[in-house]
N, C-alpha and C positions, 0 to 999 in steps of 0.2 A: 461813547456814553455807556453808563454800566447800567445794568436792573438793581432796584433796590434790594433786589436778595445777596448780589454782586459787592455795589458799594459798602453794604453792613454785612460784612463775616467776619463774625469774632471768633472764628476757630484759629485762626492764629494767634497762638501764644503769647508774641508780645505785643501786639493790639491789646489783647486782653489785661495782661499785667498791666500796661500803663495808663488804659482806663481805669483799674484798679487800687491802684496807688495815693492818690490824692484822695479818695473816701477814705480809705485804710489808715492816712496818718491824721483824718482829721479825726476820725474815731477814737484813737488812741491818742490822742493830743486833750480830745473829750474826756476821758477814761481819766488821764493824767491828773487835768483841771479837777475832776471829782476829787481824787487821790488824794491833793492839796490842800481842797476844801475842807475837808473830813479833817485834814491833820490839825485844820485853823479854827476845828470846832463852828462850820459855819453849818447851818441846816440843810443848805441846798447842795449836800455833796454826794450826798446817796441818787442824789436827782440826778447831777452830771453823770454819774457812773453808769446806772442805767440806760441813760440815753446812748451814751458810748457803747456799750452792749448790745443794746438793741440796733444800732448801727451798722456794729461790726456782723450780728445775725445778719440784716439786711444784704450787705456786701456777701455775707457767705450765700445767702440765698438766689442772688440774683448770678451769683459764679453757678455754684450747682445746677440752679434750676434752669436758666438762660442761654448761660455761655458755655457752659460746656457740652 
């Protein structure tokens, strides 16, 4: 049996990437849906963009701040 400092180290690399990954394309999947909205003259597509951004902050922050 491991310690929990043991079972959770995200200092390996691809640990890290591939918890990574699935935020990062829903962000950008986010980002995209805005992208669309906006072209379809809907209102709500500065909103998708943002949150997409704000997201993708979050993802950066929690790599900086956390994982690495």
């Amino acid at each position: 049996m491991c310690s929990a400092h043991e079972c959770m180290d995200f200092t390996d690399s691809a640990i890290t990437y591939a918890l990574l990954i699935f935020p990062t394309l829903f962000a950008i999947t986010v980002i995209f849906q805005g992208i669309s909205k906006m072209a379809k003259e809907e209102s709500d597509g500065p909103v998708a963009i943002g949150v997409g951004v704000f997201l993708l902050l979050l993802i950066a922050a929690a790599y900086f701040l956390f994982i690495r």
